[in-house]
MIVO-561878 format. One record per residue (C-alpha): residue number from 1; y negated, z, x negated. Coordinates in steps of 0.02 Angstrom, whole numbers, always signed. Layout:
N
{atom NUM; {Y; Z; X}}
...
END
This chain:
282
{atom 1; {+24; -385; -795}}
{atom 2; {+20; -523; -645}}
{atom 3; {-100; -374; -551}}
{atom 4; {-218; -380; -708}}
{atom 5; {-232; -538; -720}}
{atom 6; {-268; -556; -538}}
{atom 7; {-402; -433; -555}}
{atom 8; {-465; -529; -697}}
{atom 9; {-482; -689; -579}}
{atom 10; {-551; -594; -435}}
{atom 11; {-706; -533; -573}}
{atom 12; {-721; -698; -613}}
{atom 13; {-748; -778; -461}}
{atom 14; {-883; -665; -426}}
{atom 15; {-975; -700; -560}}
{atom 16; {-980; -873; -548}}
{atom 17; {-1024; -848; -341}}
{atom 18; {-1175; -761; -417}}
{atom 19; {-1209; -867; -539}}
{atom 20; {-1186; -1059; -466}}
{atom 21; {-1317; -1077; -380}}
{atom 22; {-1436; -992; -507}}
{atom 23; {-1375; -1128; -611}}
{atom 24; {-1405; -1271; -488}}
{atom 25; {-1581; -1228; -458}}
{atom 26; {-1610; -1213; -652}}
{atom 27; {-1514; -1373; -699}}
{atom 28; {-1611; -1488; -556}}
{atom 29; {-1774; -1414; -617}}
{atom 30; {-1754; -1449; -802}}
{atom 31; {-1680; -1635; -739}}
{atom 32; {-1811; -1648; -618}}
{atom 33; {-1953; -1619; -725}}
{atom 34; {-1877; -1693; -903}}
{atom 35; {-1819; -1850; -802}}
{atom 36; {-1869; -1892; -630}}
{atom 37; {-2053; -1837; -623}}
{atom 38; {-2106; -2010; -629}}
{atom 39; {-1998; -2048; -483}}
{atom 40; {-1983; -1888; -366}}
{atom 41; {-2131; -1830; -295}}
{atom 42; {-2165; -1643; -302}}
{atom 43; {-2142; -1615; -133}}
{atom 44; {-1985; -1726; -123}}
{atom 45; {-1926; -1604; -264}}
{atom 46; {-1956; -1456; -162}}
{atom 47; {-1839; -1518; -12}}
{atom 48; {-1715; -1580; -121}}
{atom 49; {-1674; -1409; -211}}
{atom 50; {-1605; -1313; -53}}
{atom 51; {-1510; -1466; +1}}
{atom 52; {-1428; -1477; -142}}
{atom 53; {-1400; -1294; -186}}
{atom 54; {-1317; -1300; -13}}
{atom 55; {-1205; -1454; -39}}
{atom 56; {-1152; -1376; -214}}
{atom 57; {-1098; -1211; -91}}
{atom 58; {-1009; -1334; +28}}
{atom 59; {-909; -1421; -103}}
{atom 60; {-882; -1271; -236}}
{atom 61; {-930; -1110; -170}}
{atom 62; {-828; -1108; -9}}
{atom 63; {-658; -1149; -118}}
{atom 64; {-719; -1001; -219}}
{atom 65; {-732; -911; -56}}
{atom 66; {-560; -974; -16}}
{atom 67; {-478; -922; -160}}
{atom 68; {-554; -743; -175}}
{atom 69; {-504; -691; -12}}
{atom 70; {-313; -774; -71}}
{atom 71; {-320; -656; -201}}
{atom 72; {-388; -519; -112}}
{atom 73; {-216; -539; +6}}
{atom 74; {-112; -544; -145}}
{atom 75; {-174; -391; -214}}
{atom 76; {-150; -310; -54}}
{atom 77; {+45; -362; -35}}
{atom 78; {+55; -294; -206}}
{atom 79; {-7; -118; -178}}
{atom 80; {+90; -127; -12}}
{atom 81; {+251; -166; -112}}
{atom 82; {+218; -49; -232}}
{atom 83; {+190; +91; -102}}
{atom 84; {+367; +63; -34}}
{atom 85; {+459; +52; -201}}
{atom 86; {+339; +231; -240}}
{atom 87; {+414; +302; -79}}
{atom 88; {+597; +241; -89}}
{atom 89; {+598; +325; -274}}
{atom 90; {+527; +467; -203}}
{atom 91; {+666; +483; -73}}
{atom 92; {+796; +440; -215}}
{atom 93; {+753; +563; -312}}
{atom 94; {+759; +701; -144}}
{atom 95; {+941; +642; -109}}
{atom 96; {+982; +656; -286}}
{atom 97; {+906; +837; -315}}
{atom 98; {+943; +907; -137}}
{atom 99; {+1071; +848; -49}}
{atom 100; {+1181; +743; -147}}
{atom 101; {+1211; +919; -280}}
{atom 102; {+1231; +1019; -130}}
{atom 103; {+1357; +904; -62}}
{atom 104; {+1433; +916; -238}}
{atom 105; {+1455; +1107; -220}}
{atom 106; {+1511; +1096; -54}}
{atom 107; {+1674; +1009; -128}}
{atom 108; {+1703; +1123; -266}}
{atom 109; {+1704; +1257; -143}}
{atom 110; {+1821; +1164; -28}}
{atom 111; {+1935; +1123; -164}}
{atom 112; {+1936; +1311; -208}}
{atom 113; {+1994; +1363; -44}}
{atom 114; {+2141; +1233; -42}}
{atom 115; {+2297; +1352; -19}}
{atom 116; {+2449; +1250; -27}}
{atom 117; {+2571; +1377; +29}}
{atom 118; {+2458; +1418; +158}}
{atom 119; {+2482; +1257; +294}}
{atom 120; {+2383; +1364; +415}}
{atom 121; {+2216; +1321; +315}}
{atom 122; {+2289; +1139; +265}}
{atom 123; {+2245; +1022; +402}}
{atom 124; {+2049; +1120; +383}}
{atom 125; {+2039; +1089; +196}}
{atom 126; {+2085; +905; +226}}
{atom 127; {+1956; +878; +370}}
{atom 128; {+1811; +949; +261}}
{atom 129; {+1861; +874; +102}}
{atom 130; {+1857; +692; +204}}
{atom 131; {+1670; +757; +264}}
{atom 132; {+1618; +790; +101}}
{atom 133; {+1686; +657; +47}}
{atom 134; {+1613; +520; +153}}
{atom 135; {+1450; +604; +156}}
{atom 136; {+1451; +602; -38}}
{atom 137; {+1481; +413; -19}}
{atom 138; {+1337; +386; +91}}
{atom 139; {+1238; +473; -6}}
{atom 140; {+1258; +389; -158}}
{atom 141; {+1248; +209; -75}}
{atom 142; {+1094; +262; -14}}
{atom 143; {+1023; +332; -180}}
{atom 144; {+1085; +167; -257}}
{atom 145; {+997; +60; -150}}
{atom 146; {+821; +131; -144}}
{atom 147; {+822; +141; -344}}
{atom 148; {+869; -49; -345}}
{atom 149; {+696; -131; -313}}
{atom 150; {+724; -255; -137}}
{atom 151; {+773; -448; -195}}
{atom 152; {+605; -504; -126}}
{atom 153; {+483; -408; -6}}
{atom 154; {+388; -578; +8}}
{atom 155; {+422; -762; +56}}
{atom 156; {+611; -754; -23}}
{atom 157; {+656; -582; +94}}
{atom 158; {+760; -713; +221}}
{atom 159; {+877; -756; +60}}
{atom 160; {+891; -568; +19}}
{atom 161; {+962; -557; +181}}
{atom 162; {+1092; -708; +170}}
{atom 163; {+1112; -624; -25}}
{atom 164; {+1176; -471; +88}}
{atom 165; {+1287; -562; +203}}
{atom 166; {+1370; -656; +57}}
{atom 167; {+1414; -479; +0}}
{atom 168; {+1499; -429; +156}}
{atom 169; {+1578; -568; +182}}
{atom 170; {+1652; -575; -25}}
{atom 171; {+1695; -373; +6}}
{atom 172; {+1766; -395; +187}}
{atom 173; {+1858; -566; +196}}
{atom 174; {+1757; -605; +340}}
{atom 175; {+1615; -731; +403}}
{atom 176; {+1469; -685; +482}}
{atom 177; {+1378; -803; +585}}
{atom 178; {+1182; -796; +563}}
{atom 179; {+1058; -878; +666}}
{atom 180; {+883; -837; +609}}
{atom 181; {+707; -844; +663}}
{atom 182; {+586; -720; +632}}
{atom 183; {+439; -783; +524}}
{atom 184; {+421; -663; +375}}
{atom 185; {+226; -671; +384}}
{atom 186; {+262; -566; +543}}
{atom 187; {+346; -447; +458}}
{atom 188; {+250; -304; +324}}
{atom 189; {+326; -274; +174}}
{atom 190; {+372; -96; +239}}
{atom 191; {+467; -163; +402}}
{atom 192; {+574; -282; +277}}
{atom 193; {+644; -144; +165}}
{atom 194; {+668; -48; +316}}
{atom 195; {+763; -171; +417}}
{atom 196; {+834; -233; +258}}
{atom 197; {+906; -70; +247}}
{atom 198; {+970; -74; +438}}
{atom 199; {+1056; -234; +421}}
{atom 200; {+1148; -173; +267}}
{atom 201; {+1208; +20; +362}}
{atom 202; {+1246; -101; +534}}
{atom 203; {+1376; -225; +419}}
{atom 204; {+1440; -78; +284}}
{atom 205; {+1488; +18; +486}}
{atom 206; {+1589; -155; +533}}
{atom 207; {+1690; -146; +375}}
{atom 208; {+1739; +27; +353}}
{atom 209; {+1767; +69; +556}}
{atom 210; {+1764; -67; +667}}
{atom 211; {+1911; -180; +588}}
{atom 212; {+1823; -362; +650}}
{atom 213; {+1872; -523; +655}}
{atom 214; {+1685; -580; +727}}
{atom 215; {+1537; -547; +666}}
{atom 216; {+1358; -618; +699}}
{atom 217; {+1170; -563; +638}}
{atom 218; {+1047; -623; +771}}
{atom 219; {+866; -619; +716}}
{atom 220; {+731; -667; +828}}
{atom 221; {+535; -661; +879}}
{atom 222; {+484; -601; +1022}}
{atom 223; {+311; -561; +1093}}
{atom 224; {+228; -437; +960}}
{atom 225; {+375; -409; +860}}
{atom 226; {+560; -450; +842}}
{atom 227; {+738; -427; +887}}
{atom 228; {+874; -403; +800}}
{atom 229; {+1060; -411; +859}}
{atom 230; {+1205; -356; +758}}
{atom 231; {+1386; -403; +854}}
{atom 232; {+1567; -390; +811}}
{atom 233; {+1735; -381; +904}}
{atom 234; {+1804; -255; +821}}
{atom 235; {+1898; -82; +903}}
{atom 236; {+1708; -21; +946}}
{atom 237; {+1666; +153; +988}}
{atom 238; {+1716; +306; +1112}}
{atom 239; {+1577; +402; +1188}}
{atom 240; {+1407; +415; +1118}}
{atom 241; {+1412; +381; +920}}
{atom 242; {+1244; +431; +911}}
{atom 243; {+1260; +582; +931}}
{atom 244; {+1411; +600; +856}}
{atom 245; {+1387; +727; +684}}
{atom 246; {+1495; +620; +581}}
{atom 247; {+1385; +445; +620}}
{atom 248; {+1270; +492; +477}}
{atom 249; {+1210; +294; +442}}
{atom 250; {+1201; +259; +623}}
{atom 251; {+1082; +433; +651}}
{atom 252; {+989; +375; +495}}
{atom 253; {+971; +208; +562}}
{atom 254; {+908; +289; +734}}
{atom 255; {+794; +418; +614}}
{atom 256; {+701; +246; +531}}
{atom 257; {+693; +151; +693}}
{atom 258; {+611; +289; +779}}
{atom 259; {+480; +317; +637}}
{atom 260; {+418; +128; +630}}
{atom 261; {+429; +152; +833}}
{atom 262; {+573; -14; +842}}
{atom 263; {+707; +27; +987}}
{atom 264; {+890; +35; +934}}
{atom 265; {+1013; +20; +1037}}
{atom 266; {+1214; +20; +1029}}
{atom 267; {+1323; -38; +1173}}
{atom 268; {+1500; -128; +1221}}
{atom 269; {+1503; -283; +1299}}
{atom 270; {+1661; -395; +1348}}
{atom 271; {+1758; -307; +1216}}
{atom 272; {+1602; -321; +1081}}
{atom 273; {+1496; -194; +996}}
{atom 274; {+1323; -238; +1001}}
{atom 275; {+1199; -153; +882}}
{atom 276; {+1012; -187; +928}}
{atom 277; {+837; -155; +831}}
{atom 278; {+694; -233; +918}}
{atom 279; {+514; -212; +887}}
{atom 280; {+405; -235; +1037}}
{atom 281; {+229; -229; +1069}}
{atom 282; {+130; -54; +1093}}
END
């Protein structure tokens, strides 16, 4: 409805571009020559036409201007938004008829093979039934949040991301310190869900694995894009997690980052884990 009836606006500001000054002309005419003959000379009458067809464009036709090319950038943000929410029910609806029904086979088979007077097999059924397990988790997270439309891709998107913490810090006991800077208008509506979506995998990590007592979200501008910083003081990390095949989110996160060409980084510093997604210029 709201795209309709911005359509409807954007139609009718081009007509009356076209037509206001086709009325000006024929309005000072009929005035001129009903009213002000006696007074206005033809040749006055002549130079005063363009003048004021030109201070009618100054004072109307520019705000017409203005507001078209508002509405233009509206409609744009709105088949932008509407592309993502078409693509993240697209992916949904991948997860949900490929992997997440595989998955679901995978653990009937698993539970078939459990043997429980075999104990040779019993430590392997246990280990693969946790896989499946927390992979069928993920999954389903995943296919729940890209079916729930994002809070705001827009002006609001900085309180979907407080909205988030609140979450974490409601499900996890803990507080999460937030200093924020990035204007929105720098962001598309694409790189919001996106790093919406990063924020979310970075904090959901923290609670089930790192067991913190500090944690901080760090978002700011830097020249031709943004970085973000994602620290806690929890047990960390051995290794390289990255590559690790049971890090699904953090691979994911690394899959995303490398698509929308942001740099992610993870690293340990003075006893913290620092997660990093930065955007620089090309």
């Amino acid at each position: 409805m709201k795209s309709k009836v911005t359509v409807m606006n954007y139609k009718t500001i081009k007509i009356l571009i076209l037509v206001i000054p086709t009325l000006t002309i024929g309005v000072w005419e009929f005035v001129r020559h009903e009213y002000l003959l006696p007074y206005i000379s033809m040749e006055l009458g002549n130079w005063l036409a363009p003048m004021l067809v030109f201070l009618v464009s100054i004072t109307l036709l520019l705000k017409l201007f203005g507001k078209m090319e508002e509405l233009q950038k509206q409609l744009q943000q709105e088949q932008a938004a509407k592309a993502v929410l078409e693509e993240r029910e697209a992916m949904a609806q991948e997860l949900h008829d490929g992997i997440a029904q595989s998955l679901f086979l995978l653990s009937v088979k698993v539970d078939r093979m459990k043997n429980a007077d075999n104990t040779e097999n019993s430590a392997l059924y246990a280990s693969l039934r946790k896989t499946a397990q927390e992979i069928n988790e993920y999954v389903r997270q995943a296919i729940s949040s890209l079916r729930r439309p994002p809070r705001s891709p827009d002006l609001v998107w900085e309180s979907s991301v407080r909205h988030l913490i609140g979450q974490f810090e409601v499900e996890s006991g803990k507080t999460v310190e937030l200093d924020w800077s990035i204007p929105e208008e720098s962001l598309s509506t694409k790189e919001k869900v996106e790093l919406y979506s990063s924020i979310r995998e970075g904090l959901q990590n923290i609670r089930k694995h790192a067991d913190a007592d500090y944690v901080s979200i760090e978002g700011s501008a830097v020249p031709g894009g943004f970085r973000v910083l994602i620290t806690d003081d929890g047990r960390g990390f051995t290794g390289q997690p990255l590559d690790q095949p049971d890090r699904f989110g953090l691979k994911i996160m690394r899959e995303r980052a490398e698509r929308l060409g942001w740099q992610m980084q993870l690293a340990r510093k003075r006893d913290r884990t620092i997660l990093s997604i930065e955007k620089k210029r090309g």
